[in-house]
N, C-alpha and C positions, 0 to 999 in steps of 0.2 A: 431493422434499426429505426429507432426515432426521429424525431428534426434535431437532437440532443445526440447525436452517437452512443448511445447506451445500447448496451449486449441486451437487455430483458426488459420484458413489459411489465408495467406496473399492476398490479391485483391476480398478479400470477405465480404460485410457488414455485421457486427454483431450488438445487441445490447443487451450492459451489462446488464444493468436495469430489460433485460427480462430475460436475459440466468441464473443468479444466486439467489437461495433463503438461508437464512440461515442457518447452522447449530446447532444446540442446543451447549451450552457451547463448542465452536471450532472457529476457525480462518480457512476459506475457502480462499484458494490462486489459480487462474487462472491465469494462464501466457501467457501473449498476446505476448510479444516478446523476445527472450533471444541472446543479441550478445556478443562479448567479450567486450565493455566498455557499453552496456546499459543493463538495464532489464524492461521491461514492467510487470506491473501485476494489477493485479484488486481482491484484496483482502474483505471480510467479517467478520467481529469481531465478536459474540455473546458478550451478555451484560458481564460485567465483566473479558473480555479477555485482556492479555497485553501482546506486543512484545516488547523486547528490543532488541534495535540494537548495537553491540559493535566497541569502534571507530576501523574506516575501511576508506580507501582511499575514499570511496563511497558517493557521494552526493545524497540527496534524495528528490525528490518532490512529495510533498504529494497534492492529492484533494479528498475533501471529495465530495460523490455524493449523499448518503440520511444520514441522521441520525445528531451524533453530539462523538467527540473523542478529547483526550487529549493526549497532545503532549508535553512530557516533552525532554526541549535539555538542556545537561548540571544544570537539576534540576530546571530549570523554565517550569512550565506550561503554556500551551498555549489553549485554549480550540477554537475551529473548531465545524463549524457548517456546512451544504448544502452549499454549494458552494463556502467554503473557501479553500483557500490550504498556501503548507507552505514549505520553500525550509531548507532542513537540511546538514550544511555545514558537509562533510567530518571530520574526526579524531574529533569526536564530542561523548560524550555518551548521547543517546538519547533511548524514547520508546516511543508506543504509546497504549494509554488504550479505552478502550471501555466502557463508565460510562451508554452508552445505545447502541444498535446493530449499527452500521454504515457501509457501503461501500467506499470502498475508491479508489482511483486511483494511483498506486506508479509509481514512474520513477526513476530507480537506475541507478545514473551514474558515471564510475571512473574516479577521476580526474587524472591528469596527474601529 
């Protein structure tokens, strides 16, 4: 690991799909990249997990890469499937639930 807590080194090919399996009723977070305006990660939901995120300067892009998860911003749901993703404006209350195991791809970034 880095002076940054990131799971992978930079100029080296990884692949997500293979490196993570789930964990039984848990939310597994790998960190691919951590700088002061972005964060990379690559998160795993177990069925029934849910993270809320509180509003934050922070914009968020979400890609789902197996499964299916709901995305609640400002109390509308949005339901995500394999290969949807979905950009969550800053100073927003938002979370996102796991109604069955999914993988997902986050991209945290602060706006200005």
């Amino acid at each position: 690991m880095g002076m940054n807590n990131e799971d992978f080194e930079e100029a080296i090919s990884f692949n997500l799909s293979n490196i993570l399996g789930y964990n039984s009723n848990d939310i597994v977070v790998k960190n691919i990249l951590i700088r002061n305006a972005v964060v990379i990660q690559y998160l795993l939901f177990d069925f029934g997990k849910v993270q809320a995120f509180k509003k934050s300067p922070f914009s968020r892009f979400m890609y789902i890469a197996e499964g299916k998860a709901e995305v609640v911003i400002n109390n509308n749901s949005t339901f995500l499937q394999k290969g949807d993703s979905i950009l969550i404006p800053g100073y927003t209350e938002s979370s996102i639930e796991a109604n069955q195991p999914f993988k997902m791809l986050c991209v945290t970034v602060k706006n200005d």
